[in-house]
PDB file with SEQRES, HELIX, SHEET and CRYST1 records, atoms N, CA, C and O in Angstrom:
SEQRES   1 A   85  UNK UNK UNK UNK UNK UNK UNK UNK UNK UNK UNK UNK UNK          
SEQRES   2 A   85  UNK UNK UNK UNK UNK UNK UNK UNK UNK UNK UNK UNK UNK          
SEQRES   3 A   85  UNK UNK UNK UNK UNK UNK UNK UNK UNK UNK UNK UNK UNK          
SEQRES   4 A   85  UNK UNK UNK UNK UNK UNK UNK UNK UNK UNK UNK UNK UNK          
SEQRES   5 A   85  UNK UNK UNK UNK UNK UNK UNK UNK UNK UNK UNK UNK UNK          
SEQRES   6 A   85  UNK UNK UNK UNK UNK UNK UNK UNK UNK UNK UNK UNK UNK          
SEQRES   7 A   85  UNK UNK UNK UNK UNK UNK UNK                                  
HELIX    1 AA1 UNK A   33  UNK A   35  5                                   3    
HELIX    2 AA2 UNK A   39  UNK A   42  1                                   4    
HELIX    3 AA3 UNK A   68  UNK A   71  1                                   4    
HELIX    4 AA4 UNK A   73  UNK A   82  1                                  10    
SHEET    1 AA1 4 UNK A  13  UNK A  15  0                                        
SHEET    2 AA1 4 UNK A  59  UNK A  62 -1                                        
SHEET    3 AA1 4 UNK A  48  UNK A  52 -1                                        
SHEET    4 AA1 4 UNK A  27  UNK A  28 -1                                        
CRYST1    1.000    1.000    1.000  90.00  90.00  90.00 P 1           1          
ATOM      1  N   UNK A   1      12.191  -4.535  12.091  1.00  0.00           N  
ATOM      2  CA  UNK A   1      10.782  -4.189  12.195  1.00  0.00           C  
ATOM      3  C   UNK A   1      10.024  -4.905  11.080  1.00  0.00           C  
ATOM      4  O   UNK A   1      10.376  -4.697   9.918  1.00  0.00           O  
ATOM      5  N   UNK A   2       8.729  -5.961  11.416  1.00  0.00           N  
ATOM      6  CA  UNK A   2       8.205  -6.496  10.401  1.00  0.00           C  
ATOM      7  C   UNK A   2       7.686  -5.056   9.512  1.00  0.00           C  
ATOM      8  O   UNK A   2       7.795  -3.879   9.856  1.00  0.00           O  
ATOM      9  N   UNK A   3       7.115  -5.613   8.306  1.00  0.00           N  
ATOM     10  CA  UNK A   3       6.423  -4.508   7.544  1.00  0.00           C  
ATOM     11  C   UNK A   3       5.323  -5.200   7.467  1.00  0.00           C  
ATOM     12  O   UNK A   3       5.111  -6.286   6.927  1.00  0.00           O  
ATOM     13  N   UNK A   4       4.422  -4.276   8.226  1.00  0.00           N  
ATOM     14  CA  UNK A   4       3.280  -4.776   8.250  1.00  0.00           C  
ATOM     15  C   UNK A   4       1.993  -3.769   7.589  1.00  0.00           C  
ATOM     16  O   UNK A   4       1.900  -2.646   8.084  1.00  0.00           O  
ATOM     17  N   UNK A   5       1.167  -4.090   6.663  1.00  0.00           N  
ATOM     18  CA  UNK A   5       0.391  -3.334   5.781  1.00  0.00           C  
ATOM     19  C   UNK A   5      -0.569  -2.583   6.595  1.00  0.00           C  
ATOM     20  O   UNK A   5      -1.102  -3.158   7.543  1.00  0.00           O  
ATOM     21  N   UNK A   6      -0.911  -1.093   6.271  1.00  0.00           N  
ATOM     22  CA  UNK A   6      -2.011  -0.282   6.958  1.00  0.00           C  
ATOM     23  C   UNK A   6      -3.551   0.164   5.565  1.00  0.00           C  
ATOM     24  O   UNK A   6      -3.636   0.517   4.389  1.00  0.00           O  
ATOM     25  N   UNK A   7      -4.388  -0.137   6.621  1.00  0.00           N  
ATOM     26  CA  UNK A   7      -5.477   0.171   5.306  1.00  0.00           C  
ATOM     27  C   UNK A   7      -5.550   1.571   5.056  1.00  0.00           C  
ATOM     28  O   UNK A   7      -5.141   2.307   5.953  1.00  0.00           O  
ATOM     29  N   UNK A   8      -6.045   2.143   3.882  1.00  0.00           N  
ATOM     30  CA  UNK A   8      -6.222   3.476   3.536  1.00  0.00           C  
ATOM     31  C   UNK A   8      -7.359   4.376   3.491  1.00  0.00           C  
ATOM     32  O   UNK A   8      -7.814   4.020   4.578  1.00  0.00           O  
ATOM     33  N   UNK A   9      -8.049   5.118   3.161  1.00  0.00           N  
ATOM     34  CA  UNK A   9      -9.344   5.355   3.306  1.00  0.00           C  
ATOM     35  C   UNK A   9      -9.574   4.581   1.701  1.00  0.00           C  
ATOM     36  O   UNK A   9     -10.708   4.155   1.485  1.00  0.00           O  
ATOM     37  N   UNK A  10      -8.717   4.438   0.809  1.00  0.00           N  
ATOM     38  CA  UNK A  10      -8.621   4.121  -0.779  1.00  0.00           C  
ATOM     39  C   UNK A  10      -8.992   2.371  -0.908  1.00  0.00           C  
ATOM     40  O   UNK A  10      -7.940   1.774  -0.677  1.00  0.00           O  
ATOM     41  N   UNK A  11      -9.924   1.556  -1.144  1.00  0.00           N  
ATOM     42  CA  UNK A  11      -9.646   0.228  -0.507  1.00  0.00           C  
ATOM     43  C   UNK A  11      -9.002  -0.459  -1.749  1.00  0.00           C  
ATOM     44  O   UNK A  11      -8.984  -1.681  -1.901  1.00  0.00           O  
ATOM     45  N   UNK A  12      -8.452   0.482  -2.659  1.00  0.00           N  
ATOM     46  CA  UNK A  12      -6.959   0.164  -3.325  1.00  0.00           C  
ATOM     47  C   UNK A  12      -5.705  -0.133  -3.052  1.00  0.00           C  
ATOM     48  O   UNK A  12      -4.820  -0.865  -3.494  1.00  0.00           O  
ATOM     49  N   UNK A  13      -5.870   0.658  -2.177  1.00  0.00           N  
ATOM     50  CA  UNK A  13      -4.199   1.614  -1.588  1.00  0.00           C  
ATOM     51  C   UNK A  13      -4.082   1.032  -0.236  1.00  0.00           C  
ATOM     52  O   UNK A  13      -5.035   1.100   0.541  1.00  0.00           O  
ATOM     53  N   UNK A  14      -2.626   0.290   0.190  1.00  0.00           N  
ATOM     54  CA  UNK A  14      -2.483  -0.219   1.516  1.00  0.00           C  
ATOM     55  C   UNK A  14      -1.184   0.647   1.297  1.00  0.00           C  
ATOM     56  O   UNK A  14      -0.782   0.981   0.182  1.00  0.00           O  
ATOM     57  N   UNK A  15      -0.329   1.103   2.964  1.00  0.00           N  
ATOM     58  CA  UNK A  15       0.310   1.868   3.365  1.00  0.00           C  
ATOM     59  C   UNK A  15       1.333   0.740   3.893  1.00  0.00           C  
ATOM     60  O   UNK A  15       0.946  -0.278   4.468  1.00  0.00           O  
ATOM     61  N   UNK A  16       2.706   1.044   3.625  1.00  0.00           N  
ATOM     62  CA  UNK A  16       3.288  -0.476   4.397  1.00  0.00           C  
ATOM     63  C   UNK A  16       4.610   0.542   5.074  1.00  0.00           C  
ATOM     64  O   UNK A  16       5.501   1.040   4.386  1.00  0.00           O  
ATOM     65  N   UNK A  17       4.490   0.674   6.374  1.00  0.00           N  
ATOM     66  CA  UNK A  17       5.383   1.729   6.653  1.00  0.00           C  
ATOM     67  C   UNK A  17       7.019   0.332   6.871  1.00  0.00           C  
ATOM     68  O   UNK A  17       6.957  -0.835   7.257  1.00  0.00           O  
ATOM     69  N   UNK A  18       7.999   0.980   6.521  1.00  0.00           N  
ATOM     70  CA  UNK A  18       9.433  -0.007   6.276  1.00  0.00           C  
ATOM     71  C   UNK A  18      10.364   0.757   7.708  1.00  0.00           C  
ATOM     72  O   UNK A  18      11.461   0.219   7.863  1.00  0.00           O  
ATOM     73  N   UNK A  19      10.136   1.591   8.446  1.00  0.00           N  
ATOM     74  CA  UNK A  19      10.912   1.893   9.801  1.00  0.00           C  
ATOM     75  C   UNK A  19      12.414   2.655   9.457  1.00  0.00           C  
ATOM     76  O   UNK A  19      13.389   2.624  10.207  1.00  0.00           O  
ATOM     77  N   UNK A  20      12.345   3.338   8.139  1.00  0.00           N  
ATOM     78  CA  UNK A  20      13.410   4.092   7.843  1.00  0.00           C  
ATOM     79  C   UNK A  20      13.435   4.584   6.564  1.00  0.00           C  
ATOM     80  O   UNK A  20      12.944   3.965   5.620  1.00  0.00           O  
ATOM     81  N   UNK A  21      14.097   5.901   6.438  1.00  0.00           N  
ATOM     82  CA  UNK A  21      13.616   7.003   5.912  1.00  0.00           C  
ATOM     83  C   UNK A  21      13.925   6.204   4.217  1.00  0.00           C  
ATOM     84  O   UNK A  21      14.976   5.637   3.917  1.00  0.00           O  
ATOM     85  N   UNK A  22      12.675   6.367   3.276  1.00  0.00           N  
ATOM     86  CA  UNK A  22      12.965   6.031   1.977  1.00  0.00           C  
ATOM     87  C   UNK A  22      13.382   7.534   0.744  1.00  0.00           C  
ATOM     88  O   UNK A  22      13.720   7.593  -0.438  1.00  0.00           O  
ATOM     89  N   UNK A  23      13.139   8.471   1.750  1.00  0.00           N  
ATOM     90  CA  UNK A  23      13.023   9.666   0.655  1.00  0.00           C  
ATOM     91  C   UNK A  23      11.863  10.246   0.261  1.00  0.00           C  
ATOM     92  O   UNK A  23      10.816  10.071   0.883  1.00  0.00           O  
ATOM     93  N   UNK A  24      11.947  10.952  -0.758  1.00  0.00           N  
ATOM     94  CA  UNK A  24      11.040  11.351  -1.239  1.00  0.00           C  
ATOM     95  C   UNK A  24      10.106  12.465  -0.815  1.00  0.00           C  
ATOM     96  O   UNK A  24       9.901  12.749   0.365  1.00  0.00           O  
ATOM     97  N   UNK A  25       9.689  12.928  -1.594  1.00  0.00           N  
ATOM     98  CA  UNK A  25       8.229  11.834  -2.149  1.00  0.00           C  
ATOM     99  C   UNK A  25       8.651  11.910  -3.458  1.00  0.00           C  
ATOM    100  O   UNK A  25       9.266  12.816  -4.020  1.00  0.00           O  
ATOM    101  N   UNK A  26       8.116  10.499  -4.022  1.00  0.00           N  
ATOM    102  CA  UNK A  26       8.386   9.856  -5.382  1.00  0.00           C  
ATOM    103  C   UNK A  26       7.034   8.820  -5.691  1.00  0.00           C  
ATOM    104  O   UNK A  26       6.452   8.212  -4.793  1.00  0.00           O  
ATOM    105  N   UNK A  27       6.635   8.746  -7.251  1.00  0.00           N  
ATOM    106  CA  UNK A  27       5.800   7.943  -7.317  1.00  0.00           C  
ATOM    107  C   UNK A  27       5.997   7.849  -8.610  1.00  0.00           C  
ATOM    108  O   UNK A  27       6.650   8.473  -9.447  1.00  0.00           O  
ATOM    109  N   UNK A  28       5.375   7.040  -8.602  1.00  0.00           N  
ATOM    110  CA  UNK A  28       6.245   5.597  -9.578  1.00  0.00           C  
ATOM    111  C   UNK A  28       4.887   4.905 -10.423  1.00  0.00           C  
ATOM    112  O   UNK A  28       3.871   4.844  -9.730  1.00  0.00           O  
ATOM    113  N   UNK A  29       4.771   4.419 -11.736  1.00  0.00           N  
ATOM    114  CA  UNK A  29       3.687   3.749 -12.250  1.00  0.00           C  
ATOM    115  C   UNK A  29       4.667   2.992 -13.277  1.00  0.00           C  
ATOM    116  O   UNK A  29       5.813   3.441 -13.288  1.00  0.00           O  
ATOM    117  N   UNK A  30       4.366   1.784 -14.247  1.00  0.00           N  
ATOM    118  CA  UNK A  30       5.159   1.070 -14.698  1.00  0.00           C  
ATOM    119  C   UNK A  30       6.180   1.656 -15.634  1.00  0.00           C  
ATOM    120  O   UNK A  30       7.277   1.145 -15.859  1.00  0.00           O  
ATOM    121  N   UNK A  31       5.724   2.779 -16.164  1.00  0.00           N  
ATOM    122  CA  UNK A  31       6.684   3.805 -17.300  1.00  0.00           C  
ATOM    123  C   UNK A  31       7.519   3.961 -16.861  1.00  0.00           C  
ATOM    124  O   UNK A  31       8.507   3.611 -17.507  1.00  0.00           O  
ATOM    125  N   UNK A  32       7.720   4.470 -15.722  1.00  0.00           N  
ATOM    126  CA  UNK A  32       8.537   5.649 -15.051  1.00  0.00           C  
ATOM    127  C   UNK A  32       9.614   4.496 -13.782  1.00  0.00           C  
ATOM    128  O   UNK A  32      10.691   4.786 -13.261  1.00  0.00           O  
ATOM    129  N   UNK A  33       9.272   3.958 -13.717  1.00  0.00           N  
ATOM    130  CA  UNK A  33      10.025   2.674 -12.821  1.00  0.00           C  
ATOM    131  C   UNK A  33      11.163   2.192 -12.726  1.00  0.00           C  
ATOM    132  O   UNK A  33      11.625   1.730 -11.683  1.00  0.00           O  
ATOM    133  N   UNK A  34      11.923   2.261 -14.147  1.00  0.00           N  
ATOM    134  CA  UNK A  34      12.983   1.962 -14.456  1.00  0.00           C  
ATOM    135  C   UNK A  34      13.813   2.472 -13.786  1.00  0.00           C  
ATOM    136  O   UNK A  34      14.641   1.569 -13.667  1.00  0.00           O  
ATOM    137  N   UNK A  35      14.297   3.592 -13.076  1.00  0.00           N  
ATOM    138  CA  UNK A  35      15.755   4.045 -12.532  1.00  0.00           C  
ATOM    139  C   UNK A  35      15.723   3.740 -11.502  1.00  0.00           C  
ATOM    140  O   UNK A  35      16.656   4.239 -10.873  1.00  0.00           O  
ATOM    141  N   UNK A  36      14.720   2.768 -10.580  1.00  0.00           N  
ATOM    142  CA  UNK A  36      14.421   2.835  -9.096  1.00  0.00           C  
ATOM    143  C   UNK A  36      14.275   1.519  -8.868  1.00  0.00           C  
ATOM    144  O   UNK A  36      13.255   0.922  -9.211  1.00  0.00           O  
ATOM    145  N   UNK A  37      15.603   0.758  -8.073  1.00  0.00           N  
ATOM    146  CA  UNK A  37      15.054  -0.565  -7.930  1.00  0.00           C  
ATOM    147  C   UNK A  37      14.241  -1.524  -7.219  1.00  0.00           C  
ATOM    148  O   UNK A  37      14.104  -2.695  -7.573  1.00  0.00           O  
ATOM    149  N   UNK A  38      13.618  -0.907  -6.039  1.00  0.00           N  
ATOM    150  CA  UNK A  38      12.708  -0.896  -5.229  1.00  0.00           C  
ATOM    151  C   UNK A  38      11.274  -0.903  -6.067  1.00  0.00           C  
ATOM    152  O   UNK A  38      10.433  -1.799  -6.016  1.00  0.00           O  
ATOM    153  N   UNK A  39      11.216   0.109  -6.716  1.00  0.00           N  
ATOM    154  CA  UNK A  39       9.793   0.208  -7.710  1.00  0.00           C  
ATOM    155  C   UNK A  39       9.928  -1.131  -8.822  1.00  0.00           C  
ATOM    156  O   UNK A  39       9.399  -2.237  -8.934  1.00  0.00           O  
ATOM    157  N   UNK A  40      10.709  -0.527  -9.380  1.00  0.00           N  
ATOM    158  CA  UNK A  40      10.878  -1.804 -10.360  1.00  0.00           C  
ATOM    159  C   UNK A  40      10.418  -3.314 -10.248  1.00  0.00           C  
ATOM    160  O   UNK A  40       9.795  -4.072 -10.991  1.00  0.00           O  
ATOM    161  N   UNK A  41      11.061  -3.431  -8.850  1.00  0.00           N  
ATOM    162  CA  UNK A  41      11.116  -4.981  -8.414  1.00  0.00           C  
ATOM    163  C   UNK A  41       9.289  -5.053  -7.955  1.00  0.00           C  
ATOM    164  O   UNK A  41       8.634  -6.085  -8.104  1.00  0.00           O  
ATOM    165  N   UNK A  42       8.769  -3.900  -7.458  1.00  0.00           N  
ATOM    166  CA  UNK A  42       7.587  -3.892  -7.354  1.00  0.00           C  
ATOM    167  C   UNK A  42       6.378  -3.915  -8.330  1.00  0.00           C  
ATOM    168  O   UNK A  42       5.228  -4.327  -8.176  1.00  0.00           O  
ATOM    169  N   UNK A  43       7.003  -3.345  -9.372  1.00  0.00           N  
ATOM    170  CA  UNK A  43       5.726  -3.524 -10.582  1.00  0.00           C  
ATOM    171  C   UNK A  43       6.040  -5.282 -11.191  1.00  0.00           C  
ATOM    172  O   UNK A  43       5.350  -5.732 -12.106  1.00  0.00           O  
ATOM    173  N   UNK A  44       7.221  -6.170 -10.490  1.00  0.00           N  
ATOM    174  CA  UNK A  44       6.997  -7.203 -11.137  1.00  0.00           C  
ATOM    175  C   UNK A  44       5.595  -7.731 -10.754  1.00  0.00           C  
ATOM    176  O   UNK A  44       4.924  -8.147 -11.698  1.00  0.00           O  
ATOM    177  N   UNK A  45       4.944  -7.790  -9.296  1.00  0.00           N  
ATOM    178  CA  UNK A  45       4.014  -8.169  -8.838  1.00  0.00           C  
ATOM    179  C   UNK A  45       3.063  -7.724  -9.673  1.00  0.00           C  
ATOM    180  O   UNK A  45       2.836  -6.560 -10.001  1.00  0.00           O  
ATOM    181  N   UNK A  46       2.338  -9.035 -10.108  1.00  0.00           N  
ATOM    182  CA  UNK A  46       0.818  -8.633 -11.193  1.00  0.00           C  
ATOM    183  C   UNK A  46       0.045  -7.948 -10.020  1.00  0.00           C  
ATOM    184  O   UNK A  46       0.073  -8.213  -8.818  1.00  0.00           O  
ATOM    185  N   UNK A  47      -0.947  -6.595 -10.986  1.00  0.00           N  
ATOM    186  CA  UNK A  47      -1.933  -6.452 -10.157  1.00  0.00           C  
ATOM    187  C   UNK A  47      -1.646  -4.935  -9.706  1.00  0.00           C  
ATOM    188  O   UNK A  47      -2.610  -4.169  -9.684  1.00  0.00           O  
ATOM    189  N   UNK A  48      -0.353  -4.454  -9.340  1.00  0.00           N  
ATOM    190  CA  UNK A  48       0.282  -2.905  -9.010  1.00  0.00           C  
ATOM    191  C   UNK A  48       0.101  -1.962  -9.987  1.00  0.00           C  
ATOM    192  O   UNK A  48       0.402  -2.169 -11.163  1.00  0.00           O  
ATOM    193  N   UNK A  49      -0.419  -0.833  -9.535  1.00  0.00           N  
ATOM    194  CA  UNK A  49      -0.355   0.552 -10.609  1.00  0.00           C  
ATOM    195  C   UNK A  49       0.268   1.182 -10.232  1.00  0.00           C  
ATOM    196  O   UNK A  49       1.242   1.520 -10.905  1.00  0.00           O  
ATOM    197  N   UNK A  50       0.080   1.658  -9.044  1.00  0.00           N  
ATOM    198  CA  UNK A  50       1.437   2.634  -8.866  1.00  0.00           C  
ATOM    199  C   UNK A  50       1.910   2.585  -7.568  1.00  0.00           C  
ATOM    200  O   UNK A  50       1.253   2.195  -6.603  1.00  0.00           O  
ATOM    201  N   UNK A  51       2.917   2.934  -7.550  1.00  0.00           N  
ATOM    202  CA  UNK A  51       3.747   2.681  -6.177  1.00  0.00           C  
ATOM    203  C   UNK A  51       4.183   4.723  -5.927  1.00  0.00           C  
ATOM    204  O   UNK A  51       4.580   5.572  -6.725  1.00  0.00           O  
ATOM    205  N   UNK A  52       3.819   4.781  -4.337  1.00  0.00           N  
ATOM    206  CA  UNK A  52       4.415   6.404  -3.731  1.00  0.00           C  
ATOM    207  C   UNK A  52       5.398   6.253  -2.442  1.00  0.00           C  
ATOM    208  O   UNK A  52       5.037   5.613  -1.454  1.00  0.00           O  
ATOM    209  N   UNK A  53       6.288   6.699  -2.501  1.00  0.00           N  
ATOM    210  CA  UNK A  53       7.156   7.027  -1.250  1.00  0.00           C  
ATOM    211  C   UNK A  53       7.712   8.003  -0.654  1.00  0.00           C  
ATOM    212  O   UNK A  53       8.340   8.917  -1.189  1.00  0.00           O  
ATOM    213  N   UNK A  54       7.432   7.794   0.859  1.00  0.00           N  
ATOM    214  CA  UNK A  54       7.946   8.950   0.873  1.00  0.00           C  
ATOM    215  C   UNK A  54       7.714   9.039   2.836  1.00  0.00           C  
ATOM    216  O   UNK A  54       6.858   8.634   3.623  1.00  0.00           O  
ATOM    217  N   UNK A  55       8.681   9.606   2.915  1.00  0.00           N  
ATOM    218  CA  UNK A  55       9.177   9.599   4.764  1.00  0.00           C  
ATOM    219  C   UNK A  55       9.541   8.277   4.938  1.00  0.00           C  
ATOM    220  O   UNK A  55      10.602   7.979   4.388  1.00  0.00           O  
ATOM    221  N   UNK A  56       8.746   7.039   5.786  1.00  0.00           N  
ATOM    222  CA  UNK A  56       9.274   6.219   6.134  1.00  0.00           C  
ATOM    223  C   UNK A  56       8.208   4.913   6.060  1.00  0.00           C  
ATOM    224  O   UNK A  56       7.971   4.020   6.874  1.00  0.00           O  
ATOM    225  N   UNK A  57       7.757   5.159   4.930  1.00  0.00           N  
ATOM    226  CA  UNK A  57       6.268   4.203   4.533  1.00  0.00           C  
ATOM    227  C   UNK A  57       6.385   3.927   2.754  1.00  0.00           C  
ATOM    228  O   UNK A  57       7.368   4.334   2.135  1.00  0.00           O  
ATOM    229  N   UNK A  58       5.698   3.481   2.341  1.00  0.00           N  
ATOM    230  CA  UNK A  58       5.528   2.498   0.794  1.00  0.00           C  
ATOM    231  C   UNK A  58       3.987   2.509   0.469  1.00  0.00           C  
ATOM    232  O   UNK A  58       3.427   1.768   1.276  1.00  0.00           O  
ATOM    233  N   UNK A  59       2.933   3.177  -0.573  1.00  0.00           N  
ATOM    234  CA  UNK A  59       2.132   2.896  -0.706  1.00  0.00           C  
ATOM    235  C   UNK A  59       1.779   2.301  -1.982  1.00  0.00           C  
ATOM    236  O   UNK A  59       2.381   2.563  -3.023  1.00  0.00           O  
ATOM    237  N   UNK A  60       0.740   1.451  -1.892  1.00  0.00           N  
ATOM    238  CA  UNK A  60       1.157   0.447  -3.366  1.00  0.00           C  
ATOM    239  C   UNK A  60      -0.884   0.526  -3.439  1.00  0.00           C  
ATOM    240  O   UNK A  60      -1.828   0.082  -2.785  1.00  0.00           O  
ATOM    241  N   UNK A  61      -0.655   1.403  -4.695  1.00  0.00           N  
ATOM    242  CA  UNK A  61      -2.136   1.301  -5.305  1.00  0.00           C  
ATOM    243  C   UNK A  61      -2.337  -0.157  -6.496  1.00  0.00           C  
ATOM    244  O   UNK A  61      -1.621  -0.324  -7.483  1.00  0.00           O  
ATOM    245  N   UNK A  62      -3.196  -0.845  -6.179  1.00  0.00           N  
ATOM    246  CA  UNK A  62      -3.392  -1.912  -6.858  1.00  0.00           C  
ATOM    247  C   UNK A  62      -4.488  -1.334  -7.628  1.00  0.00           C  
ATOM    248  O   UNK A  62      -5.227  -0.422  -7.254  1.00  0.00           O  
ATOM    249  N   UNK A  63      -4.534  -2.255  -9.278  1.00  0.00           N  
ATOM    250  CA  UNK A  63      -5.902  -2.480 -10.465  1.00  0.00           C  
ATOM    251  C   UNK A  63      -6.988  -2.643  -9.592  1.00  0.00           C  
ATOM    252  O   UNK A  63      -6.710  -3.474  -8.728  1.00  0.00           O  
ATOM    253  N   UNK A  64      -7.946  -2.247  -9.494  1.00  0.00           N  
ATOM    254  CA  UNK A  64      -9.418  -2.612  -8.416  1.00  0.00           C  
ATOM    255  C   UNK A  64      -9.835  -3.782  -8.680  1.00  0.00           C  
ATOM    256  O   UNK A  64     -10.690  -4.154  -7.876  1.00  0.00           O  
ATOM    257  N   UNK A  65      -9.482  -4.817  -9.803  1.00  0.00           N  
ATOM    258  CA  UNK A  65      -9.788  -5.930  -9.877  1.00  0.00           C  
ATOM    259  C   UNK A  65      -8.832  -6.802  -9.676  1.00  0.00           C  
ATOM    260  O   UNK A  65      -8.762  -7.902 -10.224  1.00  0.00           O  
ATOM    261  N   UNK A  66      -7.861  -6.233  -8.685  1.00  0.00           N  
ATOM    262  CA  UNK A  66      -6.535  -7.199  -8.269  1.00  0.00           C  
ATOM    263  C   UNK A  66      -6.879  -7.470  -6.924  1.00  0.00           C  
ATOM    264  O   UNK A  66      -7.474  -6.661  -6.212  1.00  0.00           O  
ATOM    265  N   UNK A  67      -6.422  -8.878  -6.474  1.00  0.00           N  
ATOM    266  CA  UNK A  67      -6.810  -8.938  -5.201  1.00  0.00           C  
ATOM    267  C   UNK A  67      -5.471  -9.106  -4.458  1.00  0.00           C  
ATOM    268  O   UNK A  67      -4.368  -9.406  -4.916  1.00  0.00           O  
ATOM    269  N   UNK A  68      -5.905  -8.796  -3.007  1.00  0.00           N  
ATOM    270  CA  UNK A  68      -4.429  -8.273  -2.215  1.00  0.00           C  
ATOM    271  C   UNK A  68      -4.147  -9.065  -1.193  1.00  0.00           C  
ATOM    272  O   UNK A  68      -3.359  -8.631  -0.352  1.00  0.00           O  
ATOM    273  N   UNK A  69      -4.787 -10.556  -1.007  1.00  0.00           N  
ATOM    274  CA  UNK A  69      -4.120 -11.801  -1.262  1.00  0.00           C  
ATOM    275  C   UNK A  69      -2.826 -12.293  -1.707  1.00  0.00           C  
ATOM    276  O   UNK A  69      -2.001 -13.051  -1.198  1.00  0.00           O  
ATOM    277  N   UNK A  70      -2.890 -11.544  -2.981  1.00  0.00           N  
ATOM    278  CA  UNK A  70      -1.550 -12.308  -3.759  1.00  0.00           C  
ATOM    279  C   UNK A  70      -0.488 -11.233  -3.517  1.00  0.00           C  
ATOM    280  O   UNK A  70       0.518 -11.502  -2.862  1.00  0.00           O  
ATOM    281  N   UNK A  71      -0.818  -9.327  -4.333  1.00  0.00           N  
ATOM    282  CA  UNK A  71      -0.001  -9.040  -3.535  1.00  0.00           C  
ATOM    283  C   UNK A  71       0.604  -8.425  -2.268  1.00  0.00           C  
ATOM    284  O   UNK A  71       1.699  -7.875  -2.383  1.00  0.00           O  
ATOM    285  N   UNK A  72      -0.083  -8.469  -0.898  1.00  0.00           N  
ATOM    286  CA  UNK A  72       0.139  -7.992   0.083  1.00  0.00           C  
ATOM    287  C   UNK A  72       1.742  -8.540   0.805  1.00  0.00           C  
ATOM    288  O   UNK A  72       2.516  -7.819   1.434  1.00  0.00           O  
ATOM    289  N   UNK A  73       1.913  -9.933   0.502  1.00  0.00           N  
ATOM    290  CA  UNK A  73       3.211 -10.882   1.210  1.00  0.00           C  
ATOM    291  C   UNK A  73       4.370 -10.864   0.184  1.00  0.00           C  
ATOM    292  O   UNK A  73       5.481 -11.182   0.609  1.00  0.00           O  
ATOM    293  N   UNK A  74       4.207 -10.460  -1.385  1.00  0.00           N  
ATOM    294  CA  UNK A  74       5.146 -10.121  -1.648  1.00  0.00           C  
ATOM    295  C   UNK A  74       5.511  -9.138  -1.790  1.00  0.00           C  
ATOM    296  O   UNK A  74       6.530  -8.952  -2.455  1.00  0.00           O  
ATOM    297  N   UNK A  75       4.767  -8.037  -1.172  1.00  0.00           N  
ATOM    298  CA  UNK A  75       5.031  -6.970  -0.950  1.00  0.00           C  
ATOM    299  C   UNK A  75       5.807  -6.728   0.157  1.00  0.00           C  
ATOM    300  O   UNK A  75       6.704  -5.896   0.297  1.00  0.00           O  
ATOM    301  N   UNK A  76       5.567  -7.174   0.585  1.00  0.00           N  
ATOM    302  CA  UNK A  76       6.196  -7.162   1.857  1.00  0.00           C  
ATOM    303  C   UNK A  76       7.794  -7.836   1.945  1.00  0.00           C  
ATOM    304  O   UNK A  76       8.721  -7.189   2.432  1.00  0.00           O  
ATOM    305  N   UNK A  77       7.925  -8.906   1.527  1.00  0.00           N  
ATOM    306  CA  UNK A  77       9.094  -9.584   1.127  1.00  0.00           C  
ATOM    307  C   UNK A  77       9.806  -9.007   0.757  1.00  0.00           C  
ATOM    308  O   UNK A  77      10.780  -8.956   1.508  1.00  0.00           O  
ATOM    309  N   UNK A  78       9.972  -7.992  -0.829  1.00  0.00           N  
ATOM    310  CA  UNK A  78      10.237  -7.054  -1.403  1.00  0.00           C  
ATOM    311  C   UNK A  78      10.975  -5.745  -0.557  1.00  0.00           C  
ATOM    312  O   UNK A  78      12.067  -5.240  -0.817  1.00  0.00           O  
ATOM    313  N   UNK A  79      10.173  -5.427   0.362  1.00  0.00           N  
ATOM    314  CA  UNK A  79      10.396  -4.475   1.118  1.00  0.00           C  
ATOM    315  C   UNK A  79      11.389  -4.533   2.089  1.00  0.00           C  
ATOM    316  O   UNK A  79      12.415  -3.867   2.228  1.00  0.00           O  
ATOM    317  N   UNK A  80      10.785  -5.678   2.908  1.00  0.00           N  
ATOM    318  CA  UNK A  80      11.940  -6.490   3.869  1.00  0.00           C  
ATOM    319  C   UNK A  80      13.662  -6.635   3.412  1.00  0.00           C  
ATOM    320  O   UNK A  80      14.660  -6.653   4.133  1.00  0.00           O  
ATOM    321  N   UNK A  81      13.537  -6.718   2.023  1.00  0.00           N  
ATOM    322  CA  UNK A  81      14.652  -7.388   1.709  1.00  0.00           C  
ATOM    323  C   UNK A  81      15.429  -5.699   1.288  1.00  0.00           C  
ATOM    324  O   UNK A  81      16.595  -5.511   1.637  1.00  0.00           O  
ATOM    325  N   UNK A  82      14.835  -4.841   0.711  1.00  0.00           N  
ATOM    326  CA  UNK A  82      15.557  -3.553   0.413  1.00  0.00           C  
ATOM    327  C   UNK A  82      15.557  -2.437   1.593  1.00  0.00           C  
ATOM    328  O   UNK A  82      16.464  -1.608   1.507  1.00  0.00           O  
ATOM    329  N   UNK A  83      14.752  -2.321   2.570  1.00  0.00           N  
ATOM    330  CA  UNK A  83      14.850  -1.707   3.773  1.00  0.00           C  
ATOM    331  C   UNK A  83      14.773  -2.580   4.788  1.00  0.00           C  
ATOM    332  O   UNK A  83      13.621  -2.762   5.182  1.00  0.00           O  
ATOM    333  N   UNK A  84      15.921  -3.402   5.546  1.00  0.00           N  
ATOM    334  CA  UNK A  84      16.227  -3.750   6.332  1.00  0.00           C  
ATOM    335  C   UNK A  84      15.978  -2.785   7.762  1.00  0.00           C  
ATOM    336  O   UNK A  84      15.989  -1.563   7.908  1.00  0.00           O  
ATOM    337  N   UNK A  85      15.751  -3.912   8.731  1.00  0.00           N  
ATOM    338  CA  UNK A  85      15.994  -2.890  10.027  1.00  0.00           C  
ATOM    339  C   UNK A  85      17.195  -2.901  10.655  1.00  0.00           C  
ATOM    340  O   UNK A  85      17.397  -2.156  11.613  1.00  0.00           O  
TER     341      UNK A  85                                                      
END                                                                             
């Protein structure tokens, strides 16, 4: 299943549902990131504040002065590669 990004009412916050169960709910900001390698690999992307999960989706709140251009596709990449279909 591609992962394909959903808008939010937040025009921070895109929803990227991954088609299998991640857990949770868990949320994640750069402090707290470390034990989770999914998050982790996600705050490398400049521009992320916090990352939430939970059922079978990924939401990735970006800085409001980050644009989601840069990270929407490696977000996705990211995702692809740790929740396979």
């Amino acid at each position: 299943m591609p992962i394909v990004p959903q808008y939010t009412p937040n025009p921070n916050a895109l929803k990227f549902g991954v088609g299998v169960e991640v857990g949770g709910p868990r949320s994640y900001v750069p402090a707290n990131a470390g034990d989770d390698p999914v998050a982790r690999e996600l705050f490398g992307i400049e521009g992320i504040m916090s990352v939430f999960m939970t059922a079978d989706f990924v939401t990735i709140t970006k800085h409001p002065d980050a644009d989601w251009s840069g990270i929407t596709p490696a977000v996705a990449t990211i995702l692809e590669r740790h929740f396979p279909d």
